[in-house]
RODO-2510 file (C-alpha; in nm, 4 decimals, decimal comma):
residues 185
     n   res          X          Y          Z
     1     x    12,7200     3,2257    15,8427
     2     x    12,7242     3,3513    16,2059
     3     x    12,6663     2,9551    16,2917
     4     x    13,0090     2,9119    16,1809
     5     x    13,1296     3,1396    16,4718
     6     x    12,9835     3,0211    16,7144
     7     x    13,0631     2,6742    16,6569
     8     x    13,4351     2,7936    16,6577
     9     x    13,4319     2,8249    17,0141
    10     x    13,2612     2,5132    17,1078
    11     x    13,6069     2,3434    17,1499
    12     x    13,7575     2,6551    17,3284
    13     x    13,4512     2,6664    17,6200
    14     x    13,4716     2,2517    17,6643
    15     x    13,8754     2,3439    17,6885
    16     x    13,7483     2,5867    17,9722
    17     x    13,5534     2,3800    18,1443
    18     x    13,7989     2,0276    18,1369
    19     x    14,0496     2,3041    18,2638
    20     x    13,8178     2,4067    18,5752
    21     x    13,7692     1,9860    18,6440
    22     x    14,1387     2,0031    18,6185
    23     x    14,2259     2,2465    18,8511
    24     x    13,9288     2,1706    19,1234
    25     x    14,0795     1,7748    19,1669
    26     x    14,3431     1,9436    19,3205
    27     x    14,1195     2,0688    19,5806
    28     x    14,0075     1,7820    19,7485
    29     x    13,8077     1,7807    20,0820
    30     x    14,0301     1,6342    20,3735
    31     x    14,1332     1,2995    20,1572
    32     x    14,5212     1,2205    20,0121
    33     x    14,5004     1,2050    19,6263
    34     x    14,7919     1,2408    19,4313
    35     x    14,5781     1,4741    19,2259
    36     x    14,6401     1,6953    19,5092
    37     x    15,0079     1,7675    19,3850
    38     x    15,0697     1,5936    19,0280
    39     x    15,0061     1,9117    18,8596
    40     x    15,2664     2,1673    19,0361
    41     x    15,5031     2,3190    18,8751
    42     x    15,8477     2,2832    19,0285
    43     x    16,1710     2,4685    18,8834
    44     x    16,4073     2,1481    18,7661
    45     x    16,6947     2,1512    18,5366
    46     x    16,6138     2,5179    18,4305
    47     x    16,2573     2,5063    18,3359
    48     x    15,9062     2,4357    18,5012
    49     x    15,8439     2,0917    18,4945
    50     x    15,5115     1,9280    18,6697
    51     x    15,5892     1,7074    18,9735
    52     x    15,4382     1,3934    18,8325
    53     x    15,7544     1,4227    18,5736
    54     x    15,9509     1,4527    18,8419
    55     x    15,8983     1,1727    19,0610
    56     x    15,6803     0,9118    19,1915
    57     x    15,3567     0,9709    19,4109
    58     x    15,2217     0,6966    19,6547
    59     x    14,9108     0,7521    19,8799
    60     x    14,9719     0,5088    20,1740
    61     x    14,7641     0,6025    20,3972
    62     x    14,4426     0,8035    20,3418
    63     x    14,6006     1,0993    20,5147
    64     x    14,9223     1,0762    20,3850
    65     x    15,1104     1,1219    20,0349
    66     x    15,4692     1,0650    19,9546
    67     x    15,6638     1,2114    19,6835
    68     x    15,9917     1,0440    19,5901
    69     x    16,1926     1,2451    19,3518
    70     x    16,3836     1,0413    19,1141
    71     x    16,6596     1,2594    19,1795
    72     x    16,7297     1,3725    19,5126
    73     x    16,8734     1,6913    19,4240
    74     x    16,5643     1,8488    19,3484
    75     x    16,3483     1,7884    19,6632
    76     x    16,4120     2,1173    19,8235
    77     x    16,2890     2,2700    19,5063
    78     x    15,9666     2,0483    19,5642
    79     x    15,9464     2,1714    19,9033
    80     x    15,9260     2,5479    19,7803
    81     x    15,6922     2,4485    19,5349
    82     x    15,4513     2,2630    19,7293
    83     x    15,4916     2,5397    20,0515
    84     x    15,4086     2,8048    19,7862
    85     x    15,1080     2,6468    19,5991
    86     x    14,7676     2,7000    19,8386
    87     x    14,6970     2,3293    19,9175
    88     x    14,7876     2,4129    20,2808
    89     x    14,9940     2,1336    20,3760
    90     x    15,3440     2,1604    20,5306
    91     x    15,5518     1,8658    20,3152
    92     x    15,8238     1,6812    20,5796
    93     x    16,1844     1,5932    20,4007
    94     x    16,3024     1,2741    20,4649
    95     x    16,6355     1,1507    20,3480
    96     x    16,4880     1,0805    20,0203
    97     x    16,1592     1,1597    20,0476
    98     x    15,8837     1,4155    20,1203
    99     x    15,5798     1,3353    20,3123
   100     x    15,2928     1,5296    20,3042
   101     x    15,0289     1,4724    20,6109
   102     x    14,6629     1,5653    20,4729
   103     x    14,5148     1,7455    20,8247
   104     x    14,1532     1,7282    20,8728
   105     x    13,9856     2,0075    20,7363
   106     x    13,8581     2,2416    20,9546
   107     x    13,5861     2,4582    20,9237
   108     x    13,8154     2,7803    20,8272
   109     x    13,9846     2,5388    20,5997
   110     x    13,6892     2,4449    20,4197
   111     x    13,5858     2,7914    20,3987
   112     x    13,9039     2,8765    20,2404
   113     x    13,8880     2,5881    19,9707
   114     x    13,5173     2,7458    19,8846
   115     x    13,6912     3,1051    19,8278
   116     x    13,9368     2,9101    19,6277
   117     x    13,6903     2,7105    19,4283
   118     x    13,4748     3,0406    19,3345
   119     x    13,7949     3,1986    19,2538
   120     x    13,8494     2,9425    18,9972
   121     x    13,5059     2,9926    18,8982
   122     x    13,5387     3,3219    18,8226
   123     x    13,8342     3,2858    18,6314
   124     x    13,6392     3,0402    18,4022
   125     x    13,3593     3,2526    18,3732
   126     x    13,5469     3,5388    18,2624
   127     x    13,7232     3,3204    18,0385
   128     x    13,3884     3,2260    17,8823
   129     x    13,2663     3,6194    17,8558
   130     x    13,6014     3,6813    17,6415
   131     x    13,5334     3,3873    17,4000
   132     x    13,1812     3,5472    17,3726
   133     x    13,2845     3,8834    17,3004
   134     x    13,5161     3,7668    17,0496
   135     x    13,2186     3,5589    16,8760
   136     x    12,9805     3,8746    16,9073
   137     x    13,2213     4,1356    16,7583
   138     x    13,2850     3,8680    16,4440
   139     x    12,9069     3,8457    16,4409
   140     x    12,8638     4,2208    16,4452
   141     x    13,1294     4,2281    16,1865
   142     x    12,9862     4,0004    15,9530
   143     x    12,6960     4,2229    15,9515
   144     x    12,8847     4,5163    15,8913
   145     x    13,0350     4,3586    15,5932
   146     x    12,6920     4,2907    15,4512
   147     x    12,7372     3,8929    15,4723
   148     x    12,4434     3,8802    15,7413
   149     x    12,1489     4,0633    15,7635
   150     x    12,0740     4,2736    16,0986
   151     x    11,7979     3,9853    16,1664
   152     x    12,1187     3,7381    16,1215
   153     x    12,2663     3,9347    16,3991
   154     x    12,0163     3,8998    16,6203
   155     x    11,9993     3,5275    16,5822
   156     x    12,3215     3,4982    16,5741
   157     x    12,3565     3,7058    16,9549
   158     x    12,0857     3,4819    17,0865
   159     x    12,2014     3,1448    16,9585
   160     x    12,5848     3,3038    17,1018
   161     x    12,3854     3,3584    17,4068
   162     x    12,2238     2,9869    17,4777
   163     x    12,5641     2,8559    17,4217
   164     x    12,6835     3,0772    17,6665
   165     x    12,4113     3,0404    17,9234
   166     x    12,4648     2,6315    17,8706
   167     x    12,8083     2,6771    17,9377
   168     x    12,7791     2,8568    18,2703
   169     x    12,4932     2,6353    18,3899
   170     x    12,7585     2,3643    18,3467
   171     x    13,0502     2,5355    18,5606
   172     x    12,7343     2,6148    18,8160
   173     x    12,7215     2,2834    18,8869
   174     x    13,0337     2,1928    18,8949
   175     x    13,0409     2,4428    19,1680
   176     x    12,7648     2,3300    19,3390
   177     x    12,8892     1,9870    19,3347
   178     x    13,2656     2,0807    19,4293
   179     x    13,1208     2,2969    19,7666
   180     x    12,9404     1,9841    19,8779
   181     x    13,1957     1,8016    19,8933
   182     x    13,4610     2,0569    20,0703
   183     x    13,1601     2,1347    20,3162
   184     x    13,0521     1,7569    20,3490
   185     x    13,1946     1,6428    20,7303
***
């Protein structure tokens, strides 16, 4: 019964953890990638809209990207966007374009993309603990409602547990693996 439960969240946790892959392309370690930007929301026609909807993104160069808005009225709300997001690069308008030149990272700078990347982190892990608690009170429920038995329970927080532990040991790495690169010269 409390198997049931804890299968339920299965597809939330991998939804957590394609999110945190998601969100840590952006942060990449000196190198232009339109993953960089594609995902920033930029006020358009009323309503946020993600800049890869908005117009095209070209790496040149491997220090440079260019954005080219298919409609030129809304590059100054791309600049806002981009000089408000915290990928730390200053965008340049051009008459139809915006160029963004990728600095080398310095050592503060790849300090900073480490406090961002934990940050993120945390957000997932806390994101996991929720799920868990949710999982855990229906468990504790279930017992309280005679459909387990208090041994049931304690399976059930132990198998909740391993799932959980798994799940963490995944975003662990992913950390690990993300602060290699940003620290890699």
């Amino acid at each position: 019964m409390y198997k049931e439960a804890i299968n339920k969240i299965k597809p939330k946790l991998e939804k957590t953890i394609d999110y945190l892959k998601n969100e840590l392309l952006g942060l990449q370690a000196g190198r232009a990638t339109p993953s960089l930007i594609e995902n920033l929301e930029i006020n358009a026609y009323g309503q946020k809209m993600l800049l890869k909807e908005l117009a095209a993104i070209q790496v040149p160069e491997p220090r440079l990207i260019v954005i080219r808005p298919w409609d030129r009225e809304i590059i100054t709300n791309i600049v806002a966007a981009i000089r408000e997001s915290k990928i730390g690069i200053s965008p340049v308008t051009e008459e139809d374009f915006i160029r963004l030149n990728i600095p080398p990272l310095s050592e503060e700078r790849r300090k900073e993309l480490v406090k961002i990347v934990n940050e993120k982190i945390e957000e997932c892990k806390v994101s996991i603990r929720r799920s868990r608690e949710e999982v855990w009170k229906e468990i504790q429920e279930m017992e309280k409602n005679k459909e387990i038995t208090e041994d049931g329970r304690y399976k059930g927080k132990d198998e909740l547990q391993k799932l959980i532990d798994e799940y963490n040991k995944k975003i662990d790495e992913i950390k690990k693996k993300k602060e290699e690169e940003i620290m890699t010269v």
